[in-house]
N, C-alpha and C positions, 0 to 999 in steps of 0.2 A: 461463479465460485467466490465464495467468501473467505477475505487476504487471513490469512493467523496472524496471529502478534506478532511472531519473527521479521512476517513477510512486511509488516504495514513498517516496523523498526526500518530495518532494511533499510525501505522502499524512502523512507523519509531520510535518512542517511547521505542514500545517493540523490537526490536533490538535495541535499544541506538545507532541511528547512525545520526549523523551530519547532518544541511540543507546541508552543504558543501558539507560532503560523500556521501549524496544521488542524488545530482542535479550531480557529477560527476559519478557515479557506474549507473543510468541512461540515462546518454548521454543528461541530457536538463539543461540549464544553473539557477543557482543560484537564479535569480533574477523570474522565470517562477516558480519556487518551492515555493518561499516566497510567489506569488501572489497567487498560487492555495490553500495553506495552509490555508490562511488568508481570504481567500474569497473574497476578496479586488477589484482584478479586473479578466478578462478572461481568462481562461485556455481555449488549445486545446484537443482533445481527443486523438489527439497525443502522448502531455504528460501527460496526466493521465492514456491511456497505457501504456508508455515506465515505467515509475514508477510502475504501479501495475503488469506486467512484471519483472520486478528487484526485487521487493516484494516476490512477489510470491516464485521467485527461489531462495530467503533466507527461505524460512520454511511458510511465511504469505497466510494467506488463508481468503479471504474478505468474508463475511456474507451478506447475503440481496439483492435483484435487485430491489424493488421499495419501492418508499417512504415510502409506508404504512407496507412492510415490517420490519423483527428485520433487522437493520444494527448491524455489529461492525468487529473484525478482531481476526484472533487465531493465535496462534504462533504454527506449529507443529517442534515440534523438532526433530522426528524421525521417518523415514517411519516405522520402525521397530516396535516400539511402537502401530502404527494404528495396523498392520498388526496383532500383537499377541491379541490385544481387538478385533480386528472385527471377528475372528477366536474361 
């Protein structure tokens, strides 16, 4: 599943991390990040993988695959955690 713009916003929120630190810890440049955030102009699915990619393997875990479904984004904080609730 490829994050929306909401979701990648979000998702960079609840980490507290920079347009900066995100466009760099992703690999796509600064001004591709403002565009896809803001809706403004065209993103690739490129970088809306390589971002929800990088996401991801900080703890974020995206919600939703179509419109009609709930979107939104969790923060997990510890495999650990899942592990002893699911059990």
């Amino acid at each position: 599943m490829l994050p929306s713009a909401r979701q990648i916003r979000a998702a960079r929120g609840l980490l507290g991390i920079s347009q900066a630190e995100m466009a760099k810890l992703a690999g796509v440049s600064r001004s591709a990040l403002v565009r896809l955030e803001s809706e403004s102009g065209t993103s690739t699915d490129r970088t809306r993988m390589r971002l929800g990619e990088t996401l991801e393997s900080r703890g974020i875990q995206f919600l939703g695959e179509t419109a009609e479904a709930l979107e939104g984004v969790i923060l997990m904080k510890s495999k650990t955690k899942i592990s002893r609730r699911e059990s």
